[in-house]
C-alpha positions as CSV (number, residue, x, y, z in Angstrom):
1,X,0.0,0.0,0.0
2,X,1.6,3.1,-1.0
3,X,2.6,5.9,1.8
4,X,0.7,8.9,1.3
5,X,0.8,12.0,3.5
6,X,1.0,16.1,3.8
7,X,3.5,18.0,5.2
8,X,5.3,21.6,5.2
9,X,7.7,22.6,2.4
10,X,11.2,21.9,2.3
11,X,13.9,23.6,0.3
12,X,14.7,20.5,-2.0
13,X,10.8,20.7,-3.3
14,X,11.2,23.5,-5.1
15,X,11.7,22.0,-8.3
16,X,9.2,19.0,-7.8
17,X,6.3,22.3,-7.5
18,X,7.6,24.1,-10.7
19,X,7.2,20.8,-12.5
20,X,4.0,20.1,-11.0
21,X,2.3,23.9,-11.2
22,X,3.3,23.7,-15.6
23,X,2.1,20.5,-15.7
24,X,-1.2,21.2,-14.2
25,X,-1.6,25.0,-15.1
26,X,-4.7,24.4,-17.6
27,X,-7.4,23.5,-15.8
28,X,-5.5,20.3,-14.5
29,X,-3.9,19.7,-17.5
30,X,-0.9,21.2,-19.3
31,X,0.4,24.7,-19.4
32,X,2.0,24.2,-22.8
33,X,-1.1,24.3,-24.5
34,X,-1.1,28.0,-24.2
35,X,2.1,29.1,-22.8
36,X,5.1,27.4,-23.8
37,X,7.5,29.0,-22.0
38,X,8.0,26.9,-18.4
39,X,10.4,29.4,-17.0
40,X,8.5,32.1,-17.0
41,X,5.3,30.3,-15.9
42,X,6.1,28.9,-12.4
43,X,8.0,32.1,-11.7
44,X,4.7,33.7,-11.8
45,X,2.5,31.3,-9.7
46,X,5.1,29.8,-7.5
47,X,8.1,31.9,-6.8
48,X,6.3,34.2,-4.3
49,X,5.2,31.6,-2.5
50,X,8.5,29.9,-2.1
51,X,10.6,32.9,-1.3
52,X,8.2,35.1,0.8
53,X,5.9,32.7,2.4
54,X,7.3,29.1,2.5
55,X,5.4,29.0,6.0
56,X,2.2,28.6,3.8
57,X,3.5,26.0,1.2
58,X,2.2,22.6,2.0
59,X,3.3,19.6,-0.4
60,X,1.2,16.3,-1.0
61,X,3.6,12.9,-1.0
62,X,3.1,9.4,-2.2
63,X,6.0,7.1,-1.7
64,X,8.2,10.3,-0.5
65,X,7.6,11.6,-3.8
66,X,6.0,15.0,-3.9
67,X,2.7,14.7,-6.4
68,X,0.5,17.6,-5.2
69,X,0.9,21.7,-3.4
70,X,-1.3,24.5,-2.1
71,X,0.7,27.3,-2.0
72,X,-0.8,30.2,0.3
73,X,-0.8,33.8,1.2
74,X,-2.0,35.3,4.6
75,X,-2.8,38.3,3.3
76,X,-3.3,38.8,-0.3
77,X,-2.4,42.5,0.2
78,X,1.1,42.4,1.3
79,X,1.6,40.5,-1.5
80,X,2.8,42.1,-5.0
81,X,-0.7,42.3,-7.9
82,X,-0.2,39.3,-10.5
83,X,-0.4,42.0,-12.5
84,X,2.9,43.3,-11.5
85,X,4.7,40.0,-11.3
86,X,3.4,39.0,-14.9
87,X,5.1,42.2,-16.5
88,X,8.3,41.8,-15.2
89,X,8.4,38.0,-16.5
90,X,7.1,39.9,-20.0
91,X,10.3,42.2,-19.7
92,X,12.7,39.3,-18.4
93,X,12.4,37.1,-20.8
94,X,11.2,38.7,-23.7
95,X,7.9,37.1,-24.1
96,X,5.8,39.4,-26.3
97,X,8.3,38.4,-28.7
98,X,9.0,34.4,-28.3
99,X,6.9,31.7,-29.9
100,X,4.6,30.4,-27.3
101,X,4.1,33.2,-25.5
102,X,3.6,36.0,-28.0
103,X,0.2,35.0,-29.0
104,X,-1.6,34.3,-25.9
105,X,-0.6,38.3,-25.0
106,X,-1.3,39.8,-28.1
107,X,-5.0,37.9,-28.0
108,X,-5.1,39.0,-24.1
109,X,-4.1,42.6,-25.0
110,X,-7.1,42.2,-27.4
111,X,-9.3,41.4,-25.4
112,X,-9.2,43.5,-22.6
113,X,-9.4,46.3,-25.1
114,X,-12.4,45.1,-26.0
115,X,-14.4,44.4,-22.5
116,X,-15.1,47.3,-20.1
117,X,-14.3,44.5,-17.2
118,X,-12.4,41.3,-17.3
119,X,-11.1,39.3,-14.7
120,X,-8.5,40.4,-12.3
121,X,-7.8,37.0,-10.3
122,X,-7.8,39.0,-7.2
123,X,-10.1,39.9,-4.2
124,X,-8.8,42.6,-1.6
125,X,-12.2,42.1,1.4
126,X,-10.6,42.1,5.2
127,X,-13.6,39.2,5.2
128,X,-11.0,36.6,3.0
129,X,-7.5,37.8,3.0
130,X,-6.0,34.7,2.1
131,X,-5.8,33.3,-0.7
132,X,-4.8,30.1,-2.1
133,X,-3.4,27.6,-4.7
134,X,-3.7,23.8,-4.8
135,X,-2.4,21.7,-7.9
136,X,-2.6,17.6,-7.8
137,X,-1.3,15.2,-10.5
138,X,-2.7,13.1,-12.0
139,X,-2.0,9.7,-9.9
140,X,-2.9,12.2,-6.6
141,X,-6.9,12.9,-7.7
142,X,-8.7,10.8,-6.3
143,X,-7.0,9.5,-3.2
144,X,-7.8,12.4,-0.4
145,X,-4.7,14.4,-0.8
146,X,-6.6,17.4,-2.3
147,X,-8.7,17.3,0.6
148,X,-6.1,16.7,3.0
149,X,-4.0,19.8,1.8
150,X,-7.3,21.9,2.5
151,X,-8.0,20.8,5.7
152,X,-4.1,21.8,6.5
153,X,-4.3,25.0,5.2
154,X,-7.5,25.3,7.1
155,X,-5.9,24.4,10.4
156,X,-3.2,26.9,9.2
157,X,-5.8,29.9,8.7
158,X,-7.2,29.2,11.9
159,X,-3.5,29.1,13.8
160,X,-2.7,32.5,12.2
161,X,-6.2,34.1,13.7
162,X,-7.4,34.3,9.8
163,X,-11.0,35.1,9.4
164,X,-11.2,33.7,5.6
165,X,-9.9,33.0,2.2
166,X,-10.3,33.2,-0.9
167,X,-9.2,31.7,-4.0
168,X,-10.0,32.0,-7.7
169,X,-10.7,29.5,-10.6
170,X,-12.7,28.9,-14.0
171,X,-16.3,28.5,-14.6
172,X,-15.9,25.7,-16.8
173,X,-13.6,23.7,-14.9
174,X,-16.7,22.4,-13.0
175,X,-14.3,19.5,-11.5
176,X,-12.6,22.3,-9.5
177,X,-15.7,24.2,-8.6
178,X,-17.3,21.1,-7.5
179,X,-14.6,20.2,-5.1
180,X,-13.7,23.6,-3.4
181,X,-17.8,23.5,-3.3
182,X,-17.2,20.5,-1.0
183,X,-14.3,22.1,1.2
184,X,-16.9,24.5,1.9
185,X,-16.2,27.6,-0.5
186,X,-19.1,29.8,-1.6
187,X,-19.0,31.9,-5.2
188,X,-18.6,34.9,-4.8
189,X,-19.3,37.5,-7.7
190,X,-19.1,37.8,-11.2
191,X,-17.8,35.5,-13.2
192,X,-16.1,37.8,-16.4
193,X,-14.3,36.3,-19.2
194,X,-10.5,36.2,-18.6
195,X,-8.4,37.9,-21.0
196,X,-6.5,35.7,-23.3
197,X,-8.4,32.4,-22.3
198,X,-9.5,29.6,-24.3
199,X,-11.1,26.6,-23.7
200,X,-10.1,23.6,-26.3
201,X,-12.3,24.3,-28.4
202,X,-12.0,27.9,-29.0
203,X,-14.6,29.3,-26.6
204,X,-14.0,31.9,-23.9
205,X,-13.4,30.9,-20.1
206,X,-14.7,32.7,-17.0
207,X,-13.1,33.4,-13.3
208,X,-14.9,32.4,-10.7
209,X,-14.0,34.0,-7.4
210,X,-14.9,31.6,-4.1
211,X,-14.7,32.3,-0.7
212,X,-14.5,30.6,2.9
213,X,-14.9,31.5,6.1
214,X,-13.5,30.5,9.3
C-alpha cells in the first residue's frame, strides 16, 4: 500500500512544484497548451510563494515523492498584484516576442481592449484575506490528498487568527468548482471572461472567485 501523507515545504521541493504547477496550469492539465514557455510560468505562480511565504507551502507525498501543493498567502495585500509579477516576466524574458508566449498576449491585450471588465484573479475584502493555490497530478486525484491539503491550510488559517480566504478558478472547470464546493467555498461574484483564455475548443473561459470563512 503506498505511503501517502502532507507535510510543510522543504527547500529541496522546489523543483518537484515548478514541474507540478506547468504540468497542471490548464485546468489540470498542461500549461504548454497556451504558454510554452516553463520558466516564466512557475515564476509567476510559485516563486512568491516559495521565497516570501514558505510558511504557507504545503506539499502532497506518495512514496516520498511529492505529487501535489497549495501554496498560500495570509494576506493577499502584502503581496505584489499578479499584474505586476506578470510584467516583469514579460520584460525578463522577452515574451511578447517568443513563440509560445507572443500569441496568448497579443490575444489578451485584445481582449481587454475590447471588454469594459475582465477578470483580475484578485479579491482585496478584510472578510477573505488569504488566498490560495492547490495543484494535484494526476496519480494524486482521487486519493484524499486534495482534501487533506485543505483541511491543512484550514488548520493553518485558523493558527494564524485568519478570518477567511479566498481563491480564484474557471467557470468551466466544473471538477474544481465542484470540489472547493465540497471544502466548503461559496462563489462569490461575477464571473467575467479572462483575457487571453480559451477553452479547447475555442470558446472563452470565466473566473470564478470563491470564498471561505473560518
Amino acid at each position: 500500500m503506498a505511503d501517502a501523507g502532507i507535510r510543510k515545504y522543504r527547500e529541496g521541493d522546489r523543483e518537484a512544484i515548478q514541474d507540478i504547477c506547468y504540468l497542471t496550469g490548464y485546468m489540470g492539465n498542461s500549461a504548454a497548451c497556451y504558454w510554452r514557455h516553463k520558466p516564466s510560468f512557475v515564476e509567476i505562480w510559485t516563486s512568491y510563494y516559495i521565497d516570501h511565504e514558505p510558511a504557507s507551502l504545503y506539499v502532497a507525498t506518495i512514496d516520498n515523492r511529492v505529487v501535489g501543493y497549495l501554496t498560500g498567502c495570509l494576506d493577499t495585500s502584502s503581496a505584489p498584484k499578479l499584474e505586476n509579477i506578470m510584467t516583469a516576466q514579460i520584460t525578463k524574458y522577452g515574451l511578447l516576442f517568443r513563440p509560445g508566449t507572443a500569441g496568448f498576449l497579443y490575444r489578451a491585450l485584445l481582449d481587454s481592449l475590447r471588454e469594459k471588465q475582465g477578470a483580475t484573479g484578485e479579491l482585496l475584502d478584510e472578510r477573505w484575506p488569504a488566498h490560495l493555490h492547490i495543484n494535484l497530478l494526476p496519480d494524486a486525484r482521487g486519493t484524499g490528498l486534495g482534501r487533506a491539503l485543505m483541511q491543512r491550510w484550514f488548520e493553518h488559517l485558523r493558527e494564524s487568527g485568519s478570518p477567511g480566504c479566498h481563491l480564484g478558478t474557471i467557470v468551466e472547470n466544473t471538477r474544481a468548482v465542484t470540489f472547493f464546493e465540497k471544502m466548503g467555498f461559496k462563489k462569490y461574484g461575477d464571473s467575467p471572461p479572462i483575457a487571453g483564455m480559451r477553452g479547447p475548443d475555442g470558446t472563452r473561459l470565466h473566473q470564478q472567485l470563491m470564498v471561505w470563512s473560518a
